[in-house]
N, C-alpha and C positions, 0 to 999 in steps of 0.2 A: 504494500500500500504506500502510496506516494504521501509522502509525510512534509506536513508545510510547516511544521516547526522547526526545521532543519535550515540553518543558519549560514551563510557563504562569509568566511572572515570577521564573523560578528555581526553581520547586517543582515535585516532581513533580506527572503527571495522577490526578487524584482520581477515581475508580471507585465508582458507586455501585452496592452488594452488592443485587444483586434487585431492584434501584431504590433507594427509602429503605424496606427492612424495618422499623424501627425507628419507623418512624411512619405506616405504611401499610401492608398488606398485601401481600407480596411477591410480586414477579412479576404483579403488579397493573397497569392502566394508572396508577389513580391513585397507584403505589409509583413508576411512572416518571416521572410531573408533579414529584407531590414531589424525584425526584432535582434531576432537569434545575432545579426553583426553588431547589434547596437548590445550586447550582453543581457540580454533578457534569460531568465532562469525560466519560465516557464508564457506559456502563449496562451494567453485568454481568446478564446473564440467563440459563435454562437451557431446551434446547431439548430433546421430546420426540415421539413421534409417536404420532397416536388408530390405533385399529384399521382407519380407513377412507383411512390416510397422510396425516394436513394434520399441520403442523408445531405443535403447539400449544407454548405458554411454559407450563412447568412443573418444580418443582425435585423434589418427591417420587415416590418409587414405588410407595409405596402414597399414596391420596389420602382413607385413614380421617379423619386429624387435622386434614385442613384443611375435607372436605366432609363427611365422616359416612357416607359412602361410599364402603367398602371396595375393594381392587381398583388396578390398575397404568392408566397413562393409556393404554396400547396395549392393553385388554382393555375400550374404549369408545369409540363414534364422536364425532366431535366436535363433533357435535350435542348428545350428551349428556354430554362434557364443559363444555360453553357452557352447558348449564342448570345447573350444578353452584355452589354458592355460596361462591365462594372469599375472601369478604370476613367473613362473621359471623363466623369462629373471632377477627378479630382486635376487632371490637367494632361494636356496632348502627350507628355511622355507615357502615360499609363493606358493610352487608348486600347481599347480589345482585351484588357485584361480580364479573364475567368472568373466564374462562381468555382471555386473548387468544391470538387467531393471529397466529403471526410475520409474516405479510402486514403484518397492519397495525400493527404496532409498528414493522416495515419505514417505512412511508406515514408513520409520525405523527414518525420521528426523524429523516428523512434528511433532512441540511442544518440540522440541528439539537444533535446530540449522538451520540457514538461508541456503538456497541455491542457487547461485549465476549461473544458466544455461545458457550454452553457446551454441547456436543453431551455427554447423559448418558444412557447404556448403562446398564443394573442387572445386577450384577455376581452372579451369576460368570458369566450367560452373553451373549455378546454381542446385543446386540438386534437388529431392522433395520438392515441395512447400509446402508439408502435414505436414511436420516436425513441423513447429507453431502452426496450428492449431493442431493438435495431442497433442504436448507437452500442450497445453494451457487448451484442454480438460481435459489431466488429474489430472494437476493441480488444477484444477476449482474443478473435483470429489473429490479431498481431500480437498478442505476448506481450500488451501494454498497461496489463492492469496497476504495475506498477510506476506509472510514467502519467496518468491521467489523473485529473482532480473535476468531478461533475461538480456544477455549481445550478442553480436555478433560484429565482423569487418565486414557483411554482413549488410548494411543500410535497402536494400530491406526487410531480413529479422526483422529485428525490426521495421521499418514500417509495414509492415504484424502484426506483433506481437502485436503493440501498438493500431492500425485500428480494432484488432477484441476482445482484454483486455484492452483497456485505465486504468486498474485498477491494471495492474501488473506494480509493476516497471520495466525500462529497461535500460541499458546503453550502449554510442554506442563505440568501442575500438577501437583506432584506434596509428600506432607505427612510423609515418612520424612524421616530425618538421613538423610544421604549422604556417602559420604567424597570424591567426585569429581560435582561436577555438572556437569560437560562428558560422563559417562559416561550419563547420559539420553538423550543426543542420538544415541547407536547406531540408527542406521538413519532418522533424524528428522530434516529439514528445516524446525526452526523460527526464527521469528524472537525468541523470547520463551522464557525459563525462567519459571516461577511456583512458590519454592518459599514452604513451609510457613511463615508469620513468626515462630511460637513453636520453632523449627527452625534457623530462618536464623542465619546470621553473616557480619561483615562481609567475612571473606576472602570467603563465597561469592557476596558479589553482586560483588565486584572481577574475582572468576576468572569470571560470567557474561559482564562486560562486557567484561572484554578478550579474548573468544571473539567479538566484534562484538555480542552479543545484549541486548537488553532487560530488567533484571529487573524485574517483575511481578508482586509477591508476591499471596497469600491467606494465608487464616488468621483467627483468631477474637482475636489478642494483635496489638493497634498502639500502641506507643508510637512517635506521629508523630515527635518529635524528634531520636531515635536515628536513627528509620528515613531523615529526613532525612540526616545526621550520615552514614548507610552510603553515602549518595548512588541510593538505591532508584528506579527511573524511574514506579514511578507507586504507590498507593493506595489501601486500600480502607475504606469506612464506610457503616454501616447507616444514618446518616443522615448524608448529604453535608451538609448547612445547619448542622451544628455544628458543623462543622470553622473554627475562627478562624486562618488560615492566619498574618496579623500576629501572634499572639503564640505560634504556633509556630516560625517561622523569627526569632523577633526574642528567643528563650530564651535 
């Protein structure tokens, strides 16, 4: 099991957000190159399914603003998501870039760099339930159970997830204040909290860890220093390569 409490020189594990959004277009192969160069320890990404069940890497639900092309990724085969131009919105070098299948983001990372999979549902109704199982399957076929960490704001779905892997990590995200974050865990078998960082405080990531669990934050507010300073077990940035770890742990 992929363990996020596991520390690189003292600093928590660095997470790159979509790969490096920030300088490539996310959920992109070329957003995952960029992590993995930019020193990313682990690649957050978001998992969806075409209408014809392949797992494709996608974070939106509608996909107007990134292809021009209105419409849910589950209301298109993934044939015709795979023609869809996920690279031009961010600029002419990126034109024609892929929807990749989790197959081979599987094949291109393993023995290389964690991945942090985000099974995402579009709310309010739940989506295919196959999505975990599918995902987990092909996980299992690469010998990667311990290289992956599922996360979701869907409880159900990591439930599902943990009931059929007890042996992958999971964590559960969630971006409300809360007056108890041990009271998320009602019914939940995880190994990780991931709360809100513009939300967080430092009692809460104390009272995660002395629950045995992992904190894992998200969020869109990182003051690295602090976050260090809380003792946070891992990280997130849109572009890992600018993260100058010396002169944040040396403040």
């Amino acid at each position: 099991m992929f363990d996020l409490r596991t520390r690189k020189n003292g600093r928590p594990l660095l997470v790159g957000h979509r790969g490096a959004m920030a300088v490539a277009p996310e959920n992109t192969m070329a957003s995952f190159e960029a992590a993995l160069a930019g020193g990313a320890d682990l690649i957050e990404l978001d998992v969806q399914l075409s209408n014809d069940k392949e797992i494709m890497i996608v974070h939106d639900f509608d996909l107007a603003y990134k292809t021009g092309k209105s419409g849910r990724p589950d209301q298109f085969s993934a044939a015709e998501l795979r023609a869809m131009d996920m690279g031009s919105h961010f600029g002419p070098a990126f034109a024609g870039a892929q929807m990749p299948f989790l197959h081979e983001v599987l094949a291109w990372a393993k023995g290389r760099i964690g991945l942090m999979i985000e099974f995402k549902h579009e709310p309010p109704l739940y989506s295919d339930d196959t999505l975990e199982e599918r995902t987990i399957a092909m996980v299992r076929d690469y010998g990667m159970q311990d290289e992956v960490v599922f996360i979701s704001f869907d409880q159900f779905a990591l439930q599902r997830a943990k009931a059929i892997a007890p042996e992958i990590a999971a964590s559960y995200v969630y971006i409300a204040r809360v007056l108890d974050p041990m009271a998320q865990l009602s019914g939940l078998k995880v190994d990780a909290l991931s709360p809100a960082t513009n939300f967080m405080t430092a009692d809460e990531v104390k009272r995660i860890q002395a629950a045995g669990l992992a904190c894992s934050p998200g969020g869109l507010w990182w003051d690295y220093p602090l976050l260090l300073e809380w003792g946070v077990d891992s990280v997130s940035a849109n572009d890992p390569g600018s993260i100058n770890w010396d002169e944040i742990m040396n403040r």
